[in-house]
C-alpha positions in Angstrom: 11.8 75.1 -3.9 14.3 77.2 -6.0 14.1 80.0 -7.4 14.2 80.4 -11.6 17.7 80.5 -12.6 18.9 78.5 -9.8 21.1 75.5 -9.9 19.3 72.9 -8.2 20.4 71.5 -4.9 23.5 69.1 -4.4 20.3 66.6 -2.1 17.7 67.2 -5.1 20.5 66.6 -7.7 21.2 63.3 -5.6 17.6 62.2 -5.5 16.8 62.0 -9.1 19.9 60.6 -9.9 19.2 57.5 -8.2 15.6 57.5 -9.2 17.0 57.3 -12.7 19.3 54.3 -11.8 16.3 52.5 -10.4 14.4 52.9 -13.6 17.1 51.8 -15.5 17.6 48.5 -13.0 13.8 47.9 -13.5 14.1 48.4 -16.7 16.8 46.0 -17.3 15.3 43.3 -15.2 11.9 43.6 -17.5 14.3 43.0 -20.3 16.3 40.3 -19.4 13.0 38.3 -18.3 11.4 38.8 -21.6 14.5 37.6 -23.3 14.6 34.4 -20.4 10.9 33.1 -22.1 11.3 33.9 -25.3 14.4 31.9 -25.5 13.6 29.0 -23.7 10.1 29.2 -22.4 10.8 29.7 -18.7 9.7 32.1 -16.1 12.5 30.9 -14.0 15.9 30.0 -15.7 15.8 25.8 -15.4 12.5 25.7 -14.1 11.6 24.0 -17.2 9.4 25.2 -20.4 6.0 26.5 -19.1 4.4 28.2 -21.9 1.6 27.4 -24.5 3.9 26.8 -26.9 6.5 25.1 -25.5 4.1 22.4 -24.2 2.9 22.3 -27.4 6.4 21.0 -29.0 6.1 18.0 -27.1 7.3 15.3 -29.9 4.6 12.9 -31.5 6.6 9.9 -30.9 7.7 10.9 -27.7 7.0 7.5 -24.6 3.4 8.0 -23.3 3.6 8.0 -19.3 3.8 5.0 -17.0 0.2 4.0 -16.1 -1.2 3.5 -12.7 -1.6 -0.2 -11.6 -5.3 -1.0 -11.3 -6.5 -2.8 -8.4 -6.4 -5.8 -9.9 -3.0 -5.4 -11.1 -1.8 -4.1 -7.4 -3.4 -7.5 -5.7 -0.5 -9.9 -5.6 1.5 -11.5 -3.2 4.6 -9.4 -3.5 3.6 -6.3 -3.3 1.4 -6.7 0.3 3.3 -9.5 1.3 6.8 -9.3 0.0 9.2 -12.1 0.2 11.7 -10.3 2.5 9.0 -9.1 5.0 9.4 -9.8 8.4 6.6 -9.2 11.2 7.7 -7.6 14.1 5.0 -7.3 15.9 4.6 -7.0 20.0 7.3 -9.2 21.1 6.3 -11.5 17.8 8.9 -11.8 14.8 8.0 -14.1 11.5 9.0 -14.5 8.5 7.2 -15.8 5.4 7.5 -18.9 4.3 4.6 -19.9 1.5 2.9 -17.5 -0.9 0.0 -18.2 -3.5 -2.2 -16.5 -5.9 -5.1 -16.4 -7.8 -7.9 -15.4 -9.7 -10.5 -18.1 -8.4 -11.3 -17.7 -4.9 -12.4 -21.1 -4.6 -8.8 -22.2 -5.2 -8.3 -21.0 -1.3 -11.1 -23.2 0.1 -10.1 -26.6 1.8 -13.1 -28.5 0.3 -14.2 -27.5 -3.6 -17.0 -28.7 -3.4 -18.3 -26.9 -0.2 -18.2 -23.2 -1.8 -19.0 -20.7 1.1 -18.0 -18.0 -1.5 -20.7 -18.8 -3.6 -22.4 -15.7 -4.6 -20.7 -13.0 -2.5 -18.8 -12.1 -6.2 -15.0 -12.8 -4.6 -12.7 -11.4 -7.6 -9.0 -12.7 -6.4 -6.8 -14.2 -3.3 -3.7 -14.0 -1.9 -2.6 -16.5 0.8 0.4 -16.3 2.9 2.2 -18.2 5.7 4.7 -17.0 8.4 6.5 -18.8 10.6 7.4 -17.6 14.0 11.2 -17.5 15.0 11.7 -20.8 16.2 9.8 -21.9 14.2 7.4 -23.1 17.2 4.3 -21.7 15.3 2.9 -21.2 11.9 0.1 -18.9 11.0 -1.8 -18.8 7.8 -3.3 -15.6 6.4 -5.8 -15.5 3.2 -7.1 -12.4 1.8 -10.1 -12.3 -0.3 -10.8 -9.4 -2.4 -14.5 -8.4 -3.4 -16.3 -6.5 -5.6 -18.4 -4.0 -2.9 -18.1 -3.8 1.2 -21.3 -5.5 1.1 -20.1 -8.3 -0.4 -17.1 -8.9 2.3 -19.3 -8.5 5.2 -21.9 -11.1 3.2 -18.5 -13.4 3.2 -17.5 -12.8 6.6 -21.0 -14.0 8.0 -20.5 -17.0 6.5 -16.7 -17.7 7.2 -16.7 -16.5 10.9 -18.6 -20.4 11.9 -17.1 -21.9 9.4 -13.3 -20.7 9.0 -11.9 -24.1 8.3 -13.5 -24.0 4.7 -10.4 -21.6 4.4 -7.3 -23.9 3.6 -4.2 -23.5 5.8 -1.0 -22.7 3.5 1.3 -24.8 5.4 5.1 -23.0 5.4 6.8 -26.0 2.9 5.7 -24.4 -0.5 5.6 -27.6 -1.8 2.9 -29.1 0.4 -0.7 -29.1 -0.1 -2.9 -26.7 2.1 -5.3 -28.2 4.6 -8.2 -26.9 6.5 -7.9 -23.7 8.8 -10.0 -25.8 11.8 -11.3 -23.4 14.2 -10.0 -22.8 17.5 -10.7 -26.2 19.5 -9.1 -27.8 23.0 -7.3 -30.9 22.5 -6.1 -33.0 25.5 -6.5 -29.4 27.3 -4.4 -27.4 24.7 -5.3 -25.2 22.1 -4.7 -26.3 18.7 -5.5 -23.3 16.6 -6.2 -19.7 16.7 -8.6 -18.5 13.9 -9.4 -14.6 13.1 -11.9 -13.4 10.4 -12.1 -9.4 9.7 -13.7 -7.6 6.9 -11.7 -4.2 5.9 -14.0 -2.6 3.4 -14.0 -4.6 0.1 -11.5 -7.1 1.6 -11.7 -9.9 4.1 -8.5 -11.5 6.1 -8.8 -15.1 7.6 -6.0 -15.5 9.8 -5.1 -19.0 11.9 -2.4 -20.1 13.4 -0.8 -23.6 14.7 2.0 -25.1 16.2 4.5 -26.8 14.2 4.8 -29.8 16.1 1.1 -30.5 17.6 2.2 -33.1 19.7 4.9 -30.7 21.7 3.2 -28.0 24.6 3.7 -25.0 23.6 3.3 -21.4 25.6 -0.7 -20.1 26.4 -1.9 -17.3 24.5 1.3 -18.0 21.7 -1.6 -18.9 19.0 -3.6 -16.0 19.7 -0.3 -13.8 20.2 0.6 -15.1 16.3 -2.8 -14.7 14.5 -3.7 -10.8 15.9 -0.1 -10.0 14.6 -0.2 -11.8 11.8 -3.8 -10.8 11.0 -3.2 -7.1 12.0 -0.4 -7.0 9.2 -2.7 -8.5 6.8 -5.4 -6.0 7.3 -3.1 -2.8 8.0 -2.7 -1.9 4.2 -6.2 -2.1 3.5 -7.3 -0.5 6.6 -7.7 3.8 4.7 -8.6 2.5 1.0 
């Protein structure tokens, strides 16, 4: 404390000096914010414009936003099963060889006239076919797409005994599909491996062949080809 008429201290004069150069920094700081959004609307310099009015000076004619794809639009063939995919797959490599699509599920049955989709409200299909490196076995994958889960599990109940209704999409695009068959001993071989799953509003029928059923091939190669086959088929619907 000094006393009246006393020059204040060199430590007290050094104090209030730099109080006052604070201030002033502060000060300046406030300032050259203001003038930062009231120039160009942003709280941060390139951040982009952030205020009311800045939003607001959007042009008229300016292009609306892309859309989302609906469901509908999302189902095809190239998106879940694109051209270039390859399934690699515990020791089991493929690569596609067919694709189709559709609105009309009953344009994935073997037989028209015997409709086991009849009333279970299927919307679209996708079918698929991979062939195995080697080309020593074929699978064929078809998924359905339904309205409600109900309405795939009411499908799978009927498909699971009767999975050759399902046509097999053989790998030449340009030949017609046949019946999936079910999985059946023939001269003490296995001729097919079949797989039906439901996964939510969706159901995968999965079955696989050899391409040349008069040669042997290896035990368990079917059912090695349809779970990874089938498993990639129901992997992108397996968290909607």
């Amino acid at each position: 404390m000094t006393k009246q008429g006393e020059r204040p201290s060199r430590r007290y004069r050094g104090r209030s000096r730099r109080r006052i150069i604070a201030l002033c920094t502060v000060g300046g700081v406030a300032i050259a914010v203001g003038v930062v959004v009231a120039e160009s609307g942003d709280w941060l310099p390139g951040a982009g414009r952030t205020t009311k009015e800045a939003l607001s000076s959007v042009p008229a004619d300016a292009a609306p936003p892309t859309q989302p794809l609906t469901e509908e639009q999302f189902f095809t063939v190239e998106r879940y099963f694109p051209a270039k995919q390859v399934i690699d797959n515990g020791g089991y490599k493929a690569r596609r060889t067919a694709a189709r699509q559709g609105p009309a599920c009953a344009e994935a049955l073997a037989d028209k006239a015997r409709d086991v989709l009849k009333d279970t409200n299927c919307l679209s299909y996708v079918s698929v076919s991979f062939t195995q490196d080697g080309n020593q076995v074929v699978s064929s994958v078809t998924v359905l797409r339904f309205a409600d889960d109900a309405a795939a599990e009411q499908a799978e109940k009927a498909l699971v005994p009767n999975a050759e209704a399902i046509a097999f999409l053989p790998p030449d695009p340009g030949a017609l599909p046949t019946p999936s068959g079910t999985p059946q001993p023939a001269g003490g071989r296995q001729q097919t491996s079949t797989q039906v799953d439901a996964v939510g509003h969706y159901l995968t029928v999965t079955t696989s062949r050899f391409t040349d059923p008069a040669a042997a091939g290896p035990a368990g190669a079917l059912d090695d080809a349809t779970r990874a086959v089938g498993y990639t088929a129901r992997a992108p619907f397996i968290w909607l």
